[in-house]
Structure formats: structure tokens, C-alpha cells
GUMI-825164 format. One line per field, with one value per atom (N, C-alpha, C, O, CB): residue number from 1; x, y, z; atom name. Coordinates in nm, 3 decimals. Glycine has a CB too. Layout:
% residues N
n: (NUM / ...)
px: (X / ...)
py: (Y / ...)
pz: (Z / ...)
atom: (CA / ...)
***
This chain:
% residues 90
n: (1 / 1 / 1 / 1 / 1 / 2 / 2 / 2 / 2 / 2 / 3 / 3 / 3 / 3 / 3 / 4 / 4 / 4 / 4 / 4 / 5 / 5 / 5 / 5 / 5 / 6 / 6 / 6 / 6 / 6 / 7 / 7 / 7 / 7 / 7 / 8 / 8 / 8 / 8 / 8 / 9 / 9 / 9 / 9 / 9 / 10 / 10 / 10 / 10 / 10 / 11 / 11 / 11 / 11 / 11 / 12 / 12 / 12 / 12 / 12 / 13 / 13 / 13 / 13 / 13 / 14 / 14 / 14 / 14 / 14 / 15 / 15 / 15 / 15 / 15 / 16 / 16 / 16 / 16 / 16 / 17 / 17 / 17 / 17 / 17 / 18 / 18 / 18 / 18 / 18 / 19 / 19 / 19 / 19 / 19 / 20 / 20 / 20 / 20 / 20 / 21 / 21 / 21 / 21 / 21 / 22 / 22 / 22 / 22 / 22 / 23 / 23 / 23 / 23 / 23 / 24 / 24 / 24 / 24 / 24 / 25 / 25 / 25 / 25 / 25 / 26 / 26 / 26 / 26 / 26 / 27 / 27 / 27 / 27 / 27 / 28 / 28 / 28 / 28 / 28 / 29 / 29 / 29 / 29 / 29 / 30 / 30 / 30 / 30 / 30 / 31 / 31 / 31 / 31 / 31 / 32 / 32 / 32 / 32 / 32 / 33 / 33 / 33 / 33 / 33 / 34 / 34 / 34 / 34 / 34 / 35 / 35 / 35 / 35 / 35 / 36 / 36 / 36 / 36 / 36 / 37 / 37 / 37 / 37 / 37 / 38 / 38 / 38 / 38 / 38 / 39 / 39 / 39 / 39 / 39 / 40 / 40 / 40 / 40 / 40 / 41 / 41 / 41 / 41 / 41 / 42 / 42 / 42 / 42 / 42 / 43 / 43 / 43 / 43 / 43 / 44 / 44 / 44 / 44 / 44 / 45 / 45 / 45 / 45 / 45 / 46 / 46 / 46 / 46 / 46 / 47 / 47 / 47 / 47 / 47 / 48 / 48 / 48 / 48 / 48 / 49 / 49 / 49 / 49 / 49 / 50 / 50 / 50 / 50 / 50 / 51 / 51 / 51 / 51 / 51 / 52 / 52 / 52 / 52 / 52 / 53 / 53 / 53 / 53 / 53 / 54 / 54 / 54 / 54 / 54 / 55 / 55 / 55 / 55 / 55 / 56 / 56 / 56 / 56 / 56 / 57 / 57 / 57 / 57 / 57 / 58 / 58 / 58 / 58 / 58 / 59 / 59 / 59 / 59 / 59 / 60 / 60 / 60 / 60 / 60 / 61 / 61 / 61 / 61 / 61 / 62 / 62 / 62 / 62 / 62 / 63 / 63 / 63 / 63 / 63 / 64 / 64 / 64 / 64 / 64 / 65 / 65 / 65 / 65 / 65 / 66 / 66 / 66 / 66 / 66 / 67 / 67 / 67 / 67 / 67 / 68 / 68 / 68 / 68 / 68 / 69 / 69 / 69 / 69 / 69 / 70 / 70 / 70 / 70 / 70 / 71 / 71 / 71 / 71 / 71 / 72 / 72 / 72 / 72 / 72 / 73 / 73 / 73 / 73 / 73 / 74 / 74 / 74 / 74 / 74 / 75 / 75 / 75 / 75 / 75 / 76 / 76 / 76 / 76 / 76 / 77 / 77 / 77 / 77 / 77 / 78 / 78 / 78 / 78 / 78 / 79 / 79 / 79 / 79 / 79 / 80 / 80 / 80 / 80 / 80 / 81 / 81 / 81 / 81 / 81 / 82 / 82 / 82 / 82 / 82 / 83 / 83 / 83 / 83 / 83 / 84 / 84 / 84 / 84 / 84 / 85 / 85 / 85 / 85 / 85 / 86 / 86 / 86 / 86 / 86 / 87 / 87 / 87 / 87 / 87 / 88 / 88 / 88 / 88 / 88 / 89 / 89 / 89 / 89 / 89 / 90 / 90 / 90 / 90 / 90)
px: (0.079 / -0.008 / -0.122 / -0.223 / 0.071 / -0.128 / -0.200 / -0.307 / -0.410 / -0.146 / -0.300 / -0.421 / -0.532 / -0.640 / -0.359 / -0.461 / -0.538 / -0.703 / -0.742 / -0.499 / -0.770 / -0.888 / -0.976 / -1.092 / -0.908 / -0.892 / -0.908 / -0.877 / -0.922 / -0.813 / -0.832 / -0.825 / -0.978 / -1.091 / -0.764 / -0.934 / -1.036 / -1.008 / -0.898 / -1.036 / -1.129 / -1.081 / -0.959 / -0.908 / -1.142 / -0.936 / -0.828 / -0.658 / -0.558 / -0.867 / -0.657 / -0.550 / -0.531 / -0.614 / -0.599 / -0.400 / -0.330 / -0.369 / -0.432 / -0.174 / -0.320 / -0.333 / -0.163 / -0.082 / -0.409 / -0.111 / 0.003 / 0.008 / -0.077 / 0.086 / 0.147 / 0.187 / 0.178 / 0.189 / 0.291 / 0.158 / 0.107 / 0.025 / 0.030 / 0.274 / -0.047 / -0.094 / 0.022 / -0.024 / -0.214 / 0.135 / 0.186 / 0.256 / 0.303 / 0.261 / 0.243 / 0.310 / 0.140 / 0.138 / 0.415 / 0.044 / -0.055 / -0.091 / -0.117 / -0.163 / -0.080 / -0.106 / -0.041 / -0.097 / -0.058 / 0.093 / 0.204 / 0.163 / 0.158 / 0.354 / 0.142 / 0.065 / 0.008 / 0.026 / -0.060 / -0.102 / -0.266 / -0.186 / -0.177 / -0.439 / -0.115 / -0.107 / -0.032 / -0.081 / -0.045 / 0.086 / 0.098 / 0.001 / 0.011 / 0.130 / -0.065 / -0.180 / -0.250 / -0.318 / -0.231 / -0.302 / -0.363 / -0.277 / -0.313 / -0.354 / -0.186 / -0.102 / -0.105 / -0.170 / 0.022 / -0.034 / -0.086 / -0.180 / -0.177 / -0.097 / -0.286 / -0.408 / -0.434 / -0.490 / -0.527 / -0.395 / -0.417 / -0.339 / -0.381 / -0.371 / -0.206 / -0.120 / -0.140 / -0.249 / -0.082 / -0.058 / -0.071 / -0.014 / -0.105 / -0.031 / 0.061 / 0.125 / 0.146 / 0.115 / 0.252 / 0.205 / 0.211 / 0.381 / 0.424 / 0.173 / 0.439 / 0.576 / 0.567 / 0.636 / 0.662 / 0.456 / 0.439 / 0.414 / 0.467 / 0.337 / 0.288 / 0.231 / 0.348 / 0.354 / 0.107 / 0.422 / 0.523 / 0.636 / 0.684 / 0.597 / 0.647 / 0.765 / 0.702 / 0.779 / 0.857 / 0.558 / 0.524 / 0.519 / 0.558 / 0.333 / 0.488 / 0.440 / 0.630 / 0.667 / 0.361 / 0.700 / 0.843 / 0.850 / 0.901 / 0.984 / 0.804 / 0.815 / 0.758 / 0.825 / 0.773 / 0.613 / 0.552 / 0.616 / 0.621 / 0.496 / 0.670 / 0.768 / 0.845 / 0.784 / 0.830 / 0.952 / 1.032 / 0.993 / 1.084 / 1.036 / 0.863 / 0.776 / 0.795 / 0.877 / 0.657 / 0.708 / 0.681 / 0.815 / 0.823 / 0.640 / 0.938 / 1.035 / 1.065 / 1.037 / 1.127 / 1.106 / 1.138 / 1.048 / 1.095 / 1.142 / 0.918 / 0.879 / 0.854 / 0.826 / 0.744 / 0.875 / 0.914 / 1.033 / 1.045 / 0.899 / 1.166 / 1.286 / 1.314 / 1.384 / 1.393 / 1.261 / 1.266 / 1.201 / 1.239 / 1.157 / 1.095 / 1.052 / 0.873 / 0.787 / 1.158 / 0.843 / 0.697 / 0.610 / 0.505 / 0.674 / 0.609 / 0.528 / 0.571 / 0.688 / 0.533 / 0.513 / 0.534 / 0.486 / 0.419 / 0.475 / 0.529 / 0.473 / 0.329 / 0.271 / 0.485 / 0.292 / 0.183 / 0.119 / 0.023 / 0.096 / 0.127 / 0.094 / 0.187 / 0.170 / 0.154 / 0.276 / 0.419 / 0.295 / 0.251 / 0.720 / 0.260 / 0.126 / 0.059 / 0.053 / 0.020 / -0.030 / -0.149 / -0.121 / -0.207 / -0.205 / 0.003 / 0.065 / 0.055 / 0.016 / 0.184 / 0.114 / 0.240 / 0.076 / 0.042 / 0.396 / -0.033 / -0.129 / -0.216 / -0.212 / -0.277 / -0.272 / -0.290 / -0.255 / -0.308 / -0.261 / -0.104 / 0.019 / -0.073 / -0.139 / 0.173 / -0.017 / -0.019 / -0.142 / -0.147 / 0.026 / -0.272 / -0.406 / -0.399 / -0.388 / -0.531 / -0.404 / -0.392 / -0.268 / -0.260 / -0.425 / -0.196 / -0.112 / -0.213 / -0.249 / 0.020 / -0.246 / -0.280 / -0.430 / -0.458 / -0.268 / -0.524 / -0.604 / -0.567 / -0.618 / -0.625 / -0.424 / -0.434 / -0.358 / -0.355 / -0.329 / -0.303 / -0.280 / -0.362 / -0.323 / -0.195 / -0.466 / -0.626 / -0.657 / -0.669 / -0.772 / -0.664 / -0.776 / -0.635 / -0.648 / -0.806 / -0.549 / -0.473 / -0.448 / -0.405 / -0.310 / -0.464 / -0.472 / -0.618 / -0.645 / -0.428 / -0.696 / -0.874 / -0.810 / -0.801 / -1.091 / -0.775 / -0.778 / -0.698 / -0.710 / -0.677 / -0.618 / -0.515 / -0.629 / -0.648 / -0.374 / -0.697 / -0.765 / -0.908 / -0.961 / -0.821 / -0.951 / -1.057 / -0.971 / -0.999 / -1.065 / -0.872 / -0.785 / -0.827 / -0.829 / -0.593 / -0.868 / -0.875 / -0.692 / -0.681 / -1.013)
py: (-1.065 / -0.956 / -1.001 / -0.932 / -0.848 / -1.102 / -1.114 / -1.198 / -1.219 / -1.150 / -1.233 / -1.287 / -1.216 / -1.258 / -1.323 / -1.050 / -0.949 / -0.993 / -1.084 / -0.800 / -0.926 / -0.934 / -0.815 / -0.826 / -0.936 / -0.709 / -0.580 / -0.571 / -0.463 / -0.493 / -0.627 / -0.653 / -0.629 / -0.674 / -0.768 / -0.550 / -0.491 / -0.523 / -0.501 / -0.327 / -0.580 / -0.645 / -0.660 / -0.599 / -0.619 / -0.771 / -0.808 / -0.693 / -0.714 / -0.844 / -0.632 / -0.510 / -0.587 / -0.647 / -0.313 / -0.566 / -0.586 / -0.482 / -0.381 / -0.591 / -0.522 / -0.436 / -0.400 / -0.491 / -0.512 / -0.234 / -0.248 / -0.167 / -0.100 / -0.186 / -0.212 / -0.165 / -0.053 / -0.051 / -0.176 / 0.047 / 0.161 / 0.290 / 0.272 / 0.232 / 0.417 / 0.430 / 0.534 / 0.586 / 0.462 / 0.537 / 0.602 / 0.513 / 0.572 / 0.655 / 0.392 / 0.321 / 0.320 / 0.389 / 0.171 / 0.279 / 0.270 / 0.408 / 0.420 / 0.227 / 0.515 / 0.646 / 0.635 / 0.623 / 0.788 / 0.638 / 0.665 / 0.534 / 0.568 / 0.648 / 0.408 / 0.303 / 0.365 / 0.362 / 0.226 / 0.449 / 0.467 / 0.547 / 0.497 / 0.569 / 0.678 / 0.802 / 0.732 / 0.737 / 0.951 / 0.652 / 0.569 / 0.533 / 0.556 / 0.478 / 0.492 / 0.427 / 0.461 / 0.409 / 0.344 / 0.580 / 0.752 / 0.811 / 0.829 / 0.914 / 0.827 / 0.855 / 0.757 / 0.785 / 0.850 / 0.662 / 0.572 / 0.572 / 0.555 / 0.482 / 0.590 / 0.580 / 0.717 / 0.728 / 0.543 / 0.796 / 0.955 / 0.979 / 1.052 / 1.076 / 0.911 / 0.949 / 1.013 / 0.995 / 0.871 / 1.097 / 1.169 / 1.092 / 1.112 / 1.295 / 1.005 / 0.944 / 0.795 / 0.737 / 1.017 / 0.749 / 0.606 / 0.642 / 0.564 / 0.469 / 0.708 / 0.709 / 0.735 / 0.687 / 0.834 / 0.827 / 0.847 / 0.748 / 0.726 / 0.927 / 0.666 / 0.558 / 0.437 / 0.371 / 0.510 / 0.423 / 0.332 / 0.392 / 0.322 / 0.339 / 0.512 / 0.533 / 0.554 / 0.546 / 0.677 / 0.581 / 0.552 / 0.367 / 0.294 / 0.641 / 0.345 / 0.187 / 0.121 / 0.031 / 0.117 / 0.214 / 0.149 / 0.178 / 0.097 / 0.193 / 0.291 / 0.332 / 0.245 / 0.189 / 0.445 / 0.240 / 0.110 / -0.006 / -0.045 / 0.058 / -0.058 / -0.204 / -0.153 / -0.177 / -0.279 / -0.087 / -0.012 / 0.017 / 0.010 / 0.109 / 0.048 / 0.066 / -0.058 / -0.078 / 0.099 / -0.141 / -0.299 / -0.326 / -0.317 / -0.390 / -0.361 / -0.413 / -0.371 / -0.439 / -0.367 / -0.287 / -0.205 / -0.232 / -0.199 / -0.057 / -0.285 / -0.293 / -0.480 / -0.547 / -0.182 / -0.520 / -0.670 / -0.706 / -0.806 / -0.750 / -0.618 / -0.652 / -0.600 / -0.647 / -0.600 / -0.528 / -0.441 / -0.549 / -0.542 / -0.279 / -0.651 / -0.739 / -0.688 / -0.774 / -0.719 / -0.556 / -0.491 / -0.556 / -0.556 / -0.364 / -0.614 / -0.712 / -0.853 / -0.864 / -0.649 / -0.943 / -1.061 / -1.098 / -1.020 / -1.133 / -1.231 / -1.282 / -1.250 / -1.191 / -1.460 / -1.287 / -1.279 / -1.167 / -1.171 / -1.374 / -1.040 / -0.926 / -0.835 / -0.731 / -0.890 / -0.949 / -0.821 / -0.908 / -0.856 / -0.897 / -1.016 / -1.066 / -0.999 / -0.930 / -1.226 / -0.942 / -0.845 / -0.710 / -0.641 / -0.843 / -0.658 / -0.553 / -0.513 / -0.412 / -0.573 / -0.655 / -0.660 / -0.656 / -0.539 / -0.821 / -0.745 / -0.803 / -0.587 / -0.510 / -1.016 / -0.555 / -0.423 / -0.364 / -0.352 / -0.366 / -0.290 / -0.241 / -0.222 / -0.140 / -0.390 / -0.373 / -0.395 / -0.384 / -0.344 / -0.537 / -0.433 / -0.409 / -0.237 / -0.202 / -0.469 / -0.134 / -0.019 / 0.071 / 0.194 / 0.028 / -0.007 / 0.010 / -0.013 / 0.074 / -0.104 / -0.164 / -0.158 / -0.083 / -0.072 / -0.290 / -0.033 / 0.046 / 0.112 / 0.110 / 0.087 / 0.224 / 0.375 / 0.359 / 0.463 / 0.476 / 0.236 / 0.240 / 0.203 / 0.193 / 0.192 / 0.173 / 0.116 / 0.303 / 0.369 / -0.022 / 0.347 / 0.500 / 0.608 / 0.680 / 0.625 / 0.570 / 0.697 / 0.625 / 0.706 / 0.757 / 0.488 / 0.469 / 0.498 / 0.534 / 0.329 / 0.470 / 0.496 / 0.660 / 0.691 / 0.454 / 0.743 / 0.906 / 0.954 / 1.065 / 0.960 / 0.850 / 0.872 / 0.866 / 0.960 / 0.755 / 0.734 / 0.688 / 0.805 / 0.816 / 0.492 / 0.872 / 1.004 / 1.099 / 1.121 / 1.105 / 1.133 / 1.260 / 1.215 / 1.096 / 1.269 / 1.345 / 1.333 / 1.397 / 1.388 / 1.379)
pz: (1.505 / 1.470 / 1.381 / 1.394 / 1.402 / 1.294 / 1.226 / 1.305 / 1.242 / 1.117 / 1.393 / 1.513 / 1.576 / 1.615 / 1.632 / 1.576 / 1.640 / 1.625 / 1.552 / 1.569 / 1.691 / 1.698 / 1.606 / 1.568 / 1.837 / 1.587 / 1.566 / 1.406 / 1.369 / 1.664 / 1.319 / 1.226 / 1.137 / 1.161 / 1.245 / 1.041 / 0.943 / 0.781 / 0.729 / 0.966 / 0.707 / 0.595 / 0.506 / 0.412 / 0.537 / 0.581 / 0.557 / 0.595 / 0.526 / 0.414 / 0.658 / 0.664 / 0.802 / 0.871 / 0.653 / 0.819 / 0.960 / 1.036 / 1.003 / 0.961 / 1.160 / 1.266 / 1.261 / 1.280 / 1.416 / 1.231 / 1.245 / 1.417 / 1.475 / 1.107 / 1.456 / 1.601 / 1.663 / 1.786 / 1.621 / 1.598 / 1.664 / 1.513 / 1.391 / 1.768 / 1.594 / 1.529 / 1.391 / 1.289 / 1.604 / 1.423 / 1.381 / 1.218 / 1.121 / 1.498 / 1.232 / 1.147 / 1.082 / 0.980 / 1.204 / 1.104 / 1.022 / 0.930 / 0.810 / 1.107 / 1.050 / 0.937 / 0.819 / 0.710 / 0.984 / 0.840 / 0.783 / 0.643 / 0.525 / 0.906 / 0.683 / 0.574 / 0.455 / 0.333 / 0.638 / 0.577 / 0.476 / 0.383 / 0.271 / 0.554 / 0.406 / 0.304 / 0.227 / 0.114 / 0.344 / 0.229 / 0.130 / 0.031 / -0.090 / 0.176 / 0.073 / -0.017 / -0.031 / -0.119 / -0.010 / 0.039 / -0.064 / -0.191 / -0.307 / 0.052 / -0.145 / -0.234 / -0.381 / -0.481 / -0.157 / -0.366 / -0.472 / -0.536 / -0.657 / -0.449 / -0.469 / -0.545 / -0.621 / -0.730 / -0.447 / -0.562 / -0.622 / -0.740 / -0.830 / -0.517 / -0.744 / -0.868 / -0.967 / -1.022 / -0.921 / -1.020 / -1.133 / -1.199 / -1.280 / -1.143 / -1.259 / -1.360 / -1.322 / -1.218 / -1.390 / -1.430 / -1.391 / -1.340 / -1.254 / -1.540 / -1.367 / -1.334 / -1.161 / -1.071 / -1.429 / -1.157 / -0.991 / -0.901 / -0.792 / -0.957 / -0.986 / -0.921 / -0.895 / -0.791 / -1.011 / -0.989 / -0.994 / -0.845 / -0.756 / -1.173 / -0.861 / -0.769 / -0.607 / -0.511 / -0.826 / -0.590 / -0.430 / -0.433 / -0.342 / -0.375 / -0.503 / -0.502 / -0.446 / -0.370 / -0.724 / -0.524 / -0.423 / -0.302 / -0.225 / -0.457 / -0.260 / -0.157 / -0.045 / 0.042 / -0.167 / -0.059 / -0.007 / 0.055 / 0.172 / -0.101 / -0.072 / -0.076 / -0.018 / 0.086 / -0.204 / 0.023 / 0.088 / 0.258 / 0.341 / 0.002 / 0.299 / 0.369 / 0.443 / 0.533 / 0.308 / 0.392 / 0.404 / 0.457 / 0.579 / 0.255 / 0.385 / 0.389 / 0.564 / 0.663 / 0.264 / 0.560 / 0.697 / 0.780 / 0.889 / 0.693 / 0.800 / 0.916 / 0.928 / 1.028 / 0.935 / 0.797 / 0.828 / 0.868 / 0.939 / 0.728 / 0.822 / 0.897 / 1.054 / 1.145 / 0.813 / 1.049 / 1.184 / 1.308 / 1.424 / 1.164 / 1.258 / 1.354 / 1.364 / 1.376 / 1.507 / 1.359 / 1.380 / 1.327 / 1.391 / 1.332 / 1.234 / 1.122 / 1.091 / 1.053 / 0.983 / 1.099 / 1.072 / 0.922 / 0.855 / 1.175 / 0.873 / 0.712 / 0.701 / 0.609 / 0.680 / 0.786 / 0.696 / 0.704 / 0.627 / 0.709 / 0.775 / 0.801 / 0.628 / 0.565 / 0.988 / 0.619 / 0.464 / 0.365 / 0.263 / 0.409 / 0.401 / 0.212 / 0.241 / 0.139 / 0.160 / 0.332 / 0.343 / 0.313 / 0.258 / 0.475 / 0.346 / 0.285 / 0.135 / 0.076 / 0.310 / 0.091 / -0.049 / -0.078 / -0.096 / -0.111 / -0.088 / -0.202 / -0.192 / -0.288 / -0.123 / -0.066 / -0.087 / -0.171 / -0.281 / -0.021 / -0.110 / -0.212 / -0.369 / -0.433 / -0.224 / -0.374 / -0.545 / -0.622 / -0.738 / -0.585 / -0.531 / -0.579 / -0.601 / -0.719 / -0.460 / -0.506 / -0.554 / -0.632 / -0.638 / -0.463 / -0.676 / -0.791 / -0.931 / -1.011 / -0.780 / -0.930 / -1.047 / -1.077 / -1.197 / -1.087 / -0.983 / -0.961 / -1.043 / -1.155 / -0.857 / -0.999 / -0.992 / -1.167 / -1.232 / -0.827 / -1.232 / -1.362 / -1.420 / -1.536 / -1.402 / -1.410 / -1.473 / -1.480 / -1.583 / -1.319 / -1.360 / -1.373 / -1.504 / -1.604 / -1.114 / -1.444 / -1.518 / -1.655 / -1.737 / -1.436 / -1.710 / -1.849 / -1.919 / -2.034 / -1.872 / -1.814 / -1.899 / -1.898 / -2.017 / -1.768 / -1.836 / -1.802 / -1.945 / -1.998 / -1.628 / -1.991 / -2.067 / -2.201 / -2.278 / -2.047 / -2.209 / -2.342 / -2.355 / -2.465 / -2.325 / -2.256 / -2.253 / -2.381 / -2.499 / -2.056 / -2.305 / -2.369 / -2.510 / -2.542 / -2.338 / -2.616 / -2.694 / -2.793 / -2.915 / -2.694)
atom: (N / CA / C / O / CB / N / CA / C / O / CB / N / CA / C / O / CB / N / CA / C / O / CB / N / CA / C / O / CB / N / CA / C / O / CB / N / CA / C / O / CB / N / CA / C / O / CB / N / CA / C / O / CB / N / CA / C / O / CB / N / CA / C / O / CB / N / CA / C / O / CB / N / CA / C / O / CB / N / CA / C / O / CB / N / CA / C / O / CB / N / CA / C / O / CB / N / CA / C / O / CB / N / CA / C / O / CB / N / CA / C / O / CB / N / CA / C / O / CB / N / CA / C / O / CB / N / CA / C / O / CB / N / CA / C / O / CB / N / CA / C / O / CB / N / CA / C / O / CB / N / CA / C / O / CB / N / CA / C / O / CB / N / CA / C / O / CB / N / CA / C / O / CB / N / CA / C / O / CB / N / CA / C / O / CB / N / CA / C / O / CB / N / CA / C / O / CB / N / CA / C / O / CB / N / CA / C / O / CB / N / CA / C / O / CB / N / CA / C / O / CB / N / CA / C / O / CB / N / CA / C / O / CB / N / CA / C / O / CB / N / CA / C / O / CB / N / CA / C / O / CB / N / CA / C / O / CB / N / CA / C / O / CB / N / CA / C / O / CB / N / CA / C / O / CB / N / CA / C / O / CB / N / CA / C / O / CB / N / CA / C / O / CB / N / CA / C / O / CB / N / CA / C / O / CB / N / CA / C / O / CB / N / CA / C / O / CB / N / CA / C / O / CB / N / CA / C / O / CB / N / CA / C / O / CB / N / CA / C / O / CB / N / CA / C / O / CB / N / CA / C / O / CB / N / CA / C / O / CB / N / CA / C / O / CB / N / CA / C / O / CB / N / CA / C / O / CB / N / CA / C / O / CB / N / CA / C / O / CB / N / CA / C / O / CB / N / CA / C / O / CB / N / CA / C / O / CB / N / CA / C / O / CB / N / CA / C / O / CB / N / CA / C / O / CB / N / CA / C / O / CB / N / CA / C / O / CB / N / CA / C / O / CB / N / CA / C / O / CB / N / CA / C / O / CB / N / CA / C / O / CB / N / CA / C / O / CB / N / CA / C / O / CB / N / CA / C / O / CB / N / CA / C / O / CB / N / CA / C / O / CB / N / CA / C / O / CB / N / CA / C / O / CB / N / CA / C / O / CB / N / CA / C / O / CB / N / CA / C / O / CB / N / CA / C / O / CB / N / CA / C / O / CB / N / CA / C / O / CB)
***
């Protein structure tokens, strides 16, 4: 999979469109978080996500690093915005 042609910065092409939706709102989600406790608990979900479609066979290595490095970039995003959100609050 990670050969595809169709491949968009840097994001895999996952196997159908139903596993990619299902990706993105993940990672809407994440990014939207209300808390870091939230952000922390989709961000398992994710990894959880990931896991399952690398064991399952749908995804190969290097398609779960393009995952995992995503994932984690909009984790620490969404705890960067909700700690500046935190340091506003007076």
C-alpha cells in the first residue's frame, strides 16, 4: 500500500473508503478535543485503530509509521491549542 500512486502528503492510501473515513474523524476528533484527558483518550483509540488494521493484514509497516507519526503530530497539536486555551483563561 504504501507504493500507491494515489497517495497524498504523506497519508497512506487506506483499502477502502470506509477505513479512511473512519481514519479522518479520528483525527478530527483529536484535533477538536475538549481536554487533554479527551485528546489523550481518542489518541488511544487511534493506536487502537492503527493496531487493528496492521494486524488484520489491511496496512502494512510502513503505512502503521505514517499512521503512528500523524496520530501523534495531531495529539501534540491539540495539547499545544488546549494548553495556550488553558494559559488565555484568566
Amino acid at each position: 500500500m504504501a507504493d500507491t500512486p494515489h497517495e497524498l502528503s504523506g497519508q497512506p492510501l487506506l483499502p477502502n473508503d470506509r477505513t479512511q473515513v473512519a481514519w479522518f474523524e479520528l483525527l478530527t476528533q483529536l484535533m477538536g478535543a475538549h481536554s487533554k484527558a479527551d485528546a489523550r483518550d481518542i489518541y488511544q483509540k487511534a493506536q487502537g485503530y492503527m493496531a487493528a488494521l496492521h494486524d488484520s493484514g489491511l496496512i502494512d509497516s510502513a503505512d502503521l509509521k505514517l499512521m503512528a507519526t500523524t496520530a501523534l503530530r495531531a495529539l501534540n497539536d491539540a495539547l499545544e491549542r488546549l494548553h495556550a486555551q488553558r494559559a488565555d483563561k484568566p
